[in-house]
N, C-alpha and C positions, 0 to 999 in steps of 0.2 A: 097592408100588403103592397108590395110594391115587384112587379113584376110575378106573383105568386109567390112573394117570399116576403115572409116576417120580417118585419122590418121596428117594430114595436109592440111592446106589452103595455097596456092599460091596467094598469091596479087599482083595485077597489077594497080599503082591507076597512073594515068593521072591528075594533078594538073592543075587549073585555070592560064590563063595568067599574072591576077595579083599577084597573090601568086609566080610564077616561077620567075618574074621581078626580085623581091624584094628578093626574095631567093638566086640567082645567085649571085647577088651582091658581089664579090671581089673575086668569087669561079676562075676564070681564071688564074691561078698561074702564065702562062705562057705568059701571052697577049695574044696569038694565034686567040682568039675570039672564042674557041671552046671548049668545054667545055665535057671533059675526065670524063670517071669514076674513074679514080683516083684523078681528081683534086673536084669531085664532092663527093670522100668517108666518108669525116667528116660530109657533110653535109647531109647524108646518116643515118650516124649512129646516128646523133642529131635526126634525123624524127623519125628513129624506137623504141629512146629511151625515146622521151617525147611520140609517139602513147602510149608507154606501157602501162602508168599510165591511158591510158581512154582504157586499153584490146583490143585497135587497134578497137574499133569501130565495132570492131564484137563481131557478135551474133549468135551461133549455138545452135540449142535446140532443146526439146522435151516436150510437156507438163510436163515431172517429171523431165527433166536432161538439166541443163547447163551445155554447153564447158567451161572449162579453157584452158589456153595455157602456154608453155613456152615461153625462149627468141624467139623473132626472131632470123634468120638466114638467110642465102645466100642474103643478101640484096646490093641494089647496086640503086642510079640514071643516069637516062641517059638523057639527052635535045634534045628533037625530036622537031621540028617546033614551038619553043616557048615557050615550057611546059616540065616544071622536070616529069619524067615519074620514079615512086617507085616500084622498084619490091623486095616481101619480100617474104619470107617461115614462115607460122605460125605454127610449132608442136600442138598440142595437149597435156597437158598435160594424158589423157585417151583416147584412141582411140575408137572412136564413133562409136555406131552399127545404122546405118540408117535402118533397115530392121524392128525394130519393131511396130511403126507408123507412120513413116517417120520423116524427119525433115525438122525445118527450119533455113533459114541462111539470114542474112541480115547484111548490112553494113550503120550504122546510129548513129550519133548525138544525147541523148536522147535529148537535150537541143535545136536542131536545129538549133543553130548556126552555122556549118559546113551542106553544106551540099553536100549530096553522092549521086550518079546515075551509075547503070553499065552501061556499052559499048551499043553501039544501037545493035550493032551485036556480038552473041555468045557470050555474053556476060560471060557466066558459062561451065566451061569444067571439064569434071569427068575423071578421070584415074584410071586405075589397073579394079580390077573386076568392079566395080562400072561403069565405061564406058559402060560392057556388062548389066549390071544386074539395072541398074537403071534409074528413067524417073526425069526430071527438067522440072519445071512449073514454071514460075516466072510471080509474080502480082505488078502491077504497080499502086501506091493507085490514088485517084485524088487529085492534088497537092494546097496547101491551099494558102487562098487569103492573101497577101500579109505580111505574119510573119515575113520576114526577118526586115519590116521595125516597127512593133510593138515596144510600149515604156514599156511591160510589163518585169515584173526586170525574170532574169534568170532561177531563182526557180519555177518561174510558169510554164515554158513550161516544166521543167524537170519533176514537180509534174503531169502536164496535160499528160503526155507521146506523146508528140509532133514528138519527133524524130524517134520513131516509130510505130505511128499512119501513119506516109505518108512517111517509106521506101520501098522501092523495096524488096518485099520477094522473095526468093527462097525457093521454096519447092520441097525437095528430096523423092522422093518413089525409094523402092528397094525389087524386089524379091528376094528370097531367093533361089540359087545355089543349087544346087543338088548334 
C-alpha cells in the first residue's frame, strides 16, 4: 500500500494435480527427482508470460475504474506435495485508492474454462496501512450445474459472463486515516 492505496497484488496460486504432472515433465535437470526453483525458472517465466495476455485473470475495480497492471515480477514455482505452487508480484499500473466506495477483486476465467478458488483459509491478506485501516468480505457465488461439461462453443460463456457470474469476490472497504 502505498499512501492507502493498492499499489500491488501478491499471487499465490496452487495448480491442479493434473496440470502440475504434465507440467513438470522434463523440468528435473538434475535427475534428483526434486524439483529446485532454478530448475523450475523457465517454466515460471512461461506461466507469467502467457497469464499476461488474459491480465492474469484479475480483476480489481470500481464501478467507474478498472486496474491495469504492469509486468509481473518477483515470480518463481515451487513443487509442494504434488502441485507447481506460482507465486507472482502484480504492480499496478496506478495505484488504487480503495477508500472511496470500496473495491472489488476477483480472480476468474470470463470464459470458465479455468477455473479459480481461493484458499479455504485466509485466504486474502492486506499490508501497509490497509492492514490497519481496512475490512475484507469475500462471497462465495453458488457454483453452477455442471458447465465444465457443456458442448456450448466458447463465445457463449464469454458473452453470458460466466466466469464471473460464479467467482469468489473480494470486496475491500477502507476508512479513511486521520
Amino acid at each position: 500500500s502505498e499512501h492507502g492505496r493498492i499499489a500491488e497484488i501478491r499471487h499465490k496460486w496452487r495448480f491442479d494435480e493434473r496440470y502440475s504432472t504434465m507440467a513438470i515433465q522434463g523440468q528435473d535437470a538434475d535427475g534428483d527427482g526434486k524439483y529446485t526453483r532454478e530448475e523450475l525458472n523457465a517454466l515460471a517465466e512461461l506461466n507469467v508470460t502467457s497469464l499476461s495476455e488474459y491480465a492474469f485473470f484479475t480483476y480489481l475495480d470500481t464501478d467507474l475504474v478498472n486496474a491495469t497492471y504492469k509486468a509481473a515480477k518477483d515470480y518463481w514455482l515451487d513443487y509442494e506435495d504434488g502441485k507447481l505452487v506460482l507465486h507472482f508480484t502484480l504492480p499496478l499500473e496506478l495505484p488504487f485508492d480503495p477508500q472511496a466506495d470500496g473495491v472489488e477483486f476477483a480472480v476468474y476465467d470470463q470464459t470458465y474454462f479455468v477455473s479459480f478458488s481461493f484458499a479455504a483459509s485466509n485466504p486474502v491478506r492486506l499490508s501497509g496501512d490497509a492492514s490497519r485501516n481496512c475490512a475484507i468480505d469475500i462471497k462465495k457465488p453458488e457454483q453452477p450445474a455442471q458447465v465444465a461439461d457443456s458442448q456450448k462453443p466458447e463465445d457463449y460463456w464469454v458473452n453470458f459472463g460466466m466466469g464471473e457470474e460464479f467467482a469468489e469476490t473480494v470486496y475491500i472497504r477502507c476508512e479513511k486515516s486521520n
